[in-house]
C-alpha positions as CSV (number, residue, x, y, z in Angstrom):
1,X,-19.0,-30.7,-30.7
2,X,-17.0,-29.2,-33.3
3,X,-15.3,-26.4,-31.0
4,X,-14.1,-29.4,-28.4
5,X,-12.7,-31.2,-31.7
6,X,-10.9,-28.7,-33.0
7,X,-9.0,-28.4,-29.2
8,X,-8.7,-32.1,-29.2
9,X,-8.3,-33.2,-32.3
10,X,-4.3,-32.9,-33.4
11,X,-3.2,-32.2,-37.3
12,X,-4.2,-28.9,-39.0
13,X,-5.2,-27.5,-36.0
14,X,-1.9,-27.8,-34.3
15,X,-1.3,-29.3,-31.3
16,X,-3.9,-27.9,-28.5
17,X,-5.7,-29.6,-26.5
18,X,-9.0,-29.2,-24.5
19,X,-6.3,-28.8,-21.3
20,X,-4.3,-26.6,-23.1
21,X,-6.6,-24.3,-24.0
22,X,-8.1,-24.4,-20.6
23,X,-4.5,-23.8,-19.2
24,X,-4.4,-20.8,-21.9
25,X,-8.0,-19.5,-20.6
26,X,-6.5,-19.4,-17.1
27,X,-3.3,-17.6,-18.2
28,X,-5.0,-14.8,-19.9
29,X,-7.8,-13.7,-17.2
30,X,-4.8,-14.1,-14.3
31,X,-3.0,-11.4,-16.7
32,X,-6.5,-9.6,-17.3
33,X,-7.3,-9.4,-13.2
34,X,-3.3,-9.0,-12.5
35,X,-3.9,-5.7,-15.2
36,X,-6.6,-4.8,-13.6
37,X,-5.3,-4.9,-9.6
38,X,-2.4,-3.2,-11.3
39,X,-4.0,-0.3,-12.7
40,X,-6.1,0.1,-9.3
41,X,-3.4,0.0,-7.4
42,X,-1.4,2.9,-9.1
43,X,-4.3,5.1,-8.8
44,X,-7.3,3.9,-6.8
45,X,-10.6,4.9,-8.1
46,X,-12.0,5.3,-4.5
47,X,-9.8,8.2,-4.0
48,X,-11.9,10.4,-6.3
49,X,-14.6,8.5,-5.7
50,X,-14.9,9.0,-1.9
51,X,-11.7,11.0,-1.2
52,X,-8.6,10.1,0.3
53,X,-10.2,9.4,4.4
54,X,-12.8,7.5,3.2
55,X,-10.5,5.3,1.1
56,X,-8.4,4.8,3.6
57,X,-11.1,3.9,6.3
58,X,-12.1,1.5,3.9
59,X,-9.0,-0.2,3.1
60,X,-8.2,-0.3,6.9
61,X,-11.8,-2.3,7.1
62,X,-10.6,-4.7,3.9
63,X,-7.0,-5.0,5.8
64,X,-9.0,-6.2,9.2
65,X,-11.2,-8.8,7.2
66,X,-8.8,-10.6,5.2
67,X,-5.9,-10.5,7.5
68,X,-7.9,-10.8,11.0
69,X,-6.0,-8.1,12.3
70,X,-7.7,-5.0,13.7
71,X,-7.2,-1.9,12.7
72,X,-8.2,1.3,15.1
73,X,-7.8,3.9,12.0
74,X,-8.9,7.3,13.3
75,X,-8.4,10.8,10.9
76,X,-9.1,14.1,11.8
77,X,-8.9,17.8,10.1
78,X,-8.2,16.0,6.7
79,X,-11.5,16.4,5.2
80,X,-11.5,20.4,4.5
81,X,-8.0,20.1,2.7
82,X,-7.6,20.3,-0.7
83,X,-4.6,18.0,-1.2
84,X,-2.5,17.7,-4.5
85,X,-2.4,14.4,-6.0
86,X,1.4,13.1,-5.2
87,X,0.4,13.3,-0.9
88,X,-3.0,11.7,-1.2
89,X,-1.5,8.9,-2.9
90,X,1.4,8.7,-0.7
91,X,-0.4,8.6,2.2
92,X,-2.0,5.8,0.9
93,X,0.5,3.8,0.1
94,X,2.5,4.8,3.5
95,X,-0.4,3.7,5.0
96,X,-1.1,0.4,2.5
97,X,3.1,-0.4,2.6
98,X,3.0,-0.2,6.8
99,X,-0.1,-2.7,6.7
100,X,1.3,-5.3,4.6
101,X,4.5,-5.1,6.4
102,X,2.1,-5.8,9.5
103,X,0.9,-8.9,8.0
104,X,3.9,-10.3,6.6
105,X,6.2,-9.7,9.3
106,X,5.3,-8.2,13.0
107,X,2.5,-11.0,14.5
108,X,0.3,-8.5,15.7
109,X,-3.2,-8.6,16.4
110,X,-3.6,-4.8,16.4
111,X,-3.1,-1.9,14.5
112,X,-4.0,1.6,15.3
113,X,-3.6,4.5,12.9
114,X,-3.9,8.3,12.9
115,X,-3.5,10.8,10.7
116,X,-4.1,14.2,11.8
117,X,-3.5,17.4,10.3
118,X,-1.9,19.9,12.3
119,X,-1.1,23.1,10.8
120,X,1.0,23.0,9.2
121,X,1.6,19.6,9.0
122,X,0.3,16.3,8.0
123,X,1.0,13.7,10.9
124,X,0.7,10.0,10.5
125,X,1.3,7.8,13.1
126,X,1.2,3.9,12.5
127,X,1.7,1.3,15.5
128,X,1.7,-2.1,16.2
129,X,1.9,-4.5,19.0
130,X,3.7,-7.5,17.6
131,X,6.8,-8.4,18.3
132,X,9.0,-5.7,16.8
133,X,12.6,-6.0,15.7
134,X,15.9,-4.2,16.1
135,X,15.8,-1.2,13.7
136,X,19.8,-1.0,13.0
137,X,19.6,-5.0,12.3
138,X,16.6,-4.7,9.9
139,X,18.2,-2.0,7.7
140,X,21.2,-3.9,7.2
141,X,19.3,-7.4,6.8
142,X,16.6,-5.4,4.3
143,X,19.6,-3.6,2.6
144,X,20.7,-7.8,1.7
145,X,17.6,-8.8,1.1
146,X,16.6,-6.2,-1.5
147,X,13.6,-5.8,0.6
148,X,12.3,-2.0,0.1
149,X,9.1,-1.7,2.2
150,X,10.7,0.7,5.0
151,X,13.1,1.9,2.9
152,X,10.4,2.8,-0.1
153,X,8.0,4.5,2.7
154,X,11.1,6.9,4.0
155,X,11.4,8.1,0.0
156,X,8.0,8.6,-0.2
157,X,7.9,10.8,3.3
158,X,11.4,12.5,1.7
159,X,9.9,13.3,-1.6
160,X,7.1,15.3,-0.1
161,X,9.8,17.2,2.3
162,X,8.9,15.6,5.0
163,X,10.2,13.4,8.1
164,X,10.1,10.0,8.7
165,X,10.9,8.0,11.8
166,X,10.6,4.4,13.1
167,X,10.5,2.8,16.4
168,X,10.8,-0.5,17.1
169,X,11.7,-2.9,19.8
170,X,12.0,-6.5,20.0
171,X,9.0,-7.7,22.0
172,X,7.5,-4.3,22.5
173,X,6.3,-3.5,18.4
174,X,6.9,-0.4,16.1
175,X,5.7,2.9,15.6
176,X,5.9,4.7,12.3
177,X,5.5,8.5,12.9
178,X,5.6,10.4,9.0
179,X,5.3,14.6,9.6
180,X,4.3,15.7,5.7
181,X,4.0,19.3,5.3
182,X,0.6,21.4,3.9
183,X,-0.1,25.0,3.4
184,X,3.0,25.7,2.2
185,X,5.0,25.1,-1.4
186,X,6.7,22.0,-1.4
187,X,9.6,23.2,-3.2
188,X,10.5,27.5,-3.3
189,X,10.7,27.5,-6.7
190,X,7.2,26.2,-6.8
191,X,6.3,29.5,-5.1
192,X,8.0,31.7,-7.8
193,X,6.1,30.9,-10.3
């Protein structure tokens, strides 16, 4: 075969190989599907696709199959809302941050999640019952670390004007409570036209 010759034979052709170029394959589609898990992660398609509860019941059931850790996701009042594009897709990554933390860190074999709206709020509530840590001692560890996965969910909860709070004990879990306001402007100025 002439194309196999050309990767294994050296000289003109440089100095590939049949591994190299396999090796070379392998580099460029990780890149191509690293792109592509990229680009979906900055701005799921499913949100427009099925909207933002759907979405998230669905990566709830995605979360439960590949990490074997249940998820109870429950939403209510959020699907008459017309929300603007910077608190759909921070609810999902609140929600998407909270769950991996779950995984990497807490040992818990269950998850419950609701997100309610509540005039005029947006309330999130995330819990676990794994093994939970002491909040003061995580900050300062995280803050060492330059690990950002609480820390990254309070600015997201901030930059929508809302509050944040965690709650966790050592042996007893953690609770995630984020209040986001709707139905009224974000910023004053945004109300001044």
């Amino acid at each position: 075969f002439y194309w196999v010759s050309f990767f294994t034979t050296p000289g003109k052709f440089g100095k590939y190989s049949l591994a190299g170029a396999l090796i070379d394959t392998f580099r460029i589609t990780t890149c191509t599907v690293g792109i592509r898990d990229l680009a979906y992660d900055l701005r799921p398609p499913s949100l427009d696709e099925l909207g933002l509860v759907r979405t998230l019941a669905r990566h709830c059931e995605e979360f439960s199959e590949t990490s074997r850790i249940p998820v109870d996701f429950y939403s209510a009042g959020l699907e008459k809302l017309e929300l603007d594009f910077d608190t759909e897709i921070n609810l999902y990554r609140l929600i998407q941050e909270a769950l991996n933390n779950v995984k990497k860190h807490s040992r818990a074999n269950l998850v419950t999640i609701r997100l309610v709206a509540s005039f005029p709020d947006i309330i999130l509530r995330i819990e676990d019952n794994g093994r939970g840590f002491d909040l003061e001692e995580r900050i300062t560890e995280a803050l060492h670390e330059k690990r950002m996965g609480l820390k990254s969910m309070e600015e997201r909860v901030k930059l929508l004007k809302g509050e944040f709070t965690v709650r966790s004990r050592e042996g007893e879990g953690t609770m995630i409570l984020a209040k986001l306001p709707y139905g009224r402007p974000l910023d004053p100025q945004d109300s001044q036209g």
